[in-house]
C-alpha positions in Angstrom: 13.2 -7.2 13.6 15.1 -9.8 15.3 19.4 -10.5 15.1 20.8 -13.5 16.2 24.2 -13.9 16.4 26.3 -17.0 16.3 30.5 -16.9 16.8 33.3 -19.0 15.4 36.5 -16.8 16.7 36.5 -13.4 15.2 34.0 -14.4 12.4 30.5 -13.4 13.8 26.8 -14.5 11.6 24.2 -11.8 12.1 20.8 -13.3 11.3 18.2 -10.5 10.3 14.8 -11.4 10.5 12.0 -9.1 9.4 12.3 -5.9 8.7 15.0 -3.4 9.3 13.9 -0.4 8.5 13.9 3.2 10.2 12.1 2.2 13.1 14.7 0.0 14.1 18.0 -0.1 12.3 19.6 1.7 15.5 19.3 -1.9 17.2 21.2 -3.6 14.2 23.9 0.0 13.9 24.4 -1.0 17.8 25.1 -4.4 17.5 27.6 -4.1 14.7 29.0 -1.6 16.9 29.9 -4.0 19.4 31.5 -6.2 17.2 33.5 -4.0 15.6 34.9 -2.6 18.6 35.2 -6.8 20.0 37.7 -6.7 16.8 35.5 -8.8 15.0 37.5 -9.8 12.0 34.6 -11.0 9.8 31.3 -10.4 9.9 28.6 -12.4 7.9 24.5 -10.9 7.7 22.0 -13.6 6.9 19.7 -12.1 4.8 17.4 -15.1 4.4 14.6 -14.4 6.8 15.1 -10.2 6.3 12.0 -9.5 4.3 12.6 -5.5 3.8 15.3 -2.4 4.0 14.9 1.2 4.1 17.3 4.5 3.3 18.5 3.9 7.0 19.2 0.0 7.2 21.4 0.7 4.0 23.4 3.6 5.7 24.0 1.4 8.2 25.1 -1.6 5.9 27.5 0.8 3.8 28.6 2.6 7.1 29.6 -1.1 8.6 31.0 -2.2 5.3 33.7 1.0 5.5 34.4 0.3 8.8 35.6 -3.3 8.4 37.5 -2.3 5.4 39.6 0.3 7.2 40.4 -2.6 9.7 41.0 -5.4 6.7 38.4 -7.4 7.6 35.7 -8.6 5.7 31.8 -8.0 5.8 29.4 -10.6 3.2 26.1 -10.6 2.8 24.4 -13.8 2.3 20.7 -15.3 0.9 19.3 -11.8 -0.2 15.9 -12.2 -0.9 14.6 -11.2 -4.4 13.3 -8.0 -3.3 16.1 -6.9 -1.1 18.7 -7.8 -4.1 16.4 -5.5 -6.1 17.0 -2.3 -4.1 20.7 -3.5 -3.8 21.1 -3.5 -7.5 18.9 0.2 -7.3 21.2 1.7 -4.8 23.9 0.3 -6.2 25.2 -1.4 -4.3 25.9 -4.3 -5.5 28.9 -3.7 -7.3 30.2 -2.3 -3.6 29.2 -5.9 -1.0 30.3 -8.9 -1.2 27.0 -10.6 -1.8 26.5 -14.6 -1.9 23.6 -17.2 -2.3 23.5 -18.4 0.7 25.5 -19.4 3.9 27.7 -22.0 3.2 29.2 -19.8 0.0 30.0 -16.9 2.7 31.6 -19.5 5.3 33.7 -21.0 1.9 34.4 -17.8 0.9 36.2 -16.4 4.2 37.9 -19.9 4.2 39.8 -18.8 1.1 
């Protein structure tokens, strides 16, 4: 798995490529992490190139998800592949994220 991360102020972009699963998600639970304690205000996760999630890449999604609600900021996911919108929708969680097609609907959406 790979993250790049791009900044505009407080609103971070975390592109996740490959897969995040349990072999790795401590990389991605240590760079949210850091941005939550850099007071990131939004955070935005690219799905688009993210081609798989486990049980512990979800924890870590939900666990990020409370933590920038506590604060009042805001945490989107965007371009979910079909899969990885499939076991969103099994765990749940779709009801719970904010979810969008793609990143320009995340950027718009912060902007309101």
């Amino acid at each position: 798995m790979e993250i790049k991360q791009t900044q505009e102020g407080k609103r971070f972009v975390l592109a996740i490529e490959g897969r995040l699963d349990t072999l790795n998600y401590s990389s991605f639970e240590q760079k949210l992490k850091e941005l939550t304690a850099a007071e990131a205000n939004e955070i935005i996760v690219d799905c688009a190139k993210m081609d798989y999630v486990s049980s512990s890449g979800l924890r870590i999604f939900l666990m990020f998800l409370k933590a920038m609600k506590a604060k009042n900021g805001r945490f989107i996911l965007c371009s979910l592949q079909p899969n990885i919108r499939e076991i969103f929708e099994i765990a749940g969680f779709i009801s719970i994220f904010e979810i969008v097609d793609d990143l320009d609907a995340a950027q718009k959406k912060l902007e309101n």
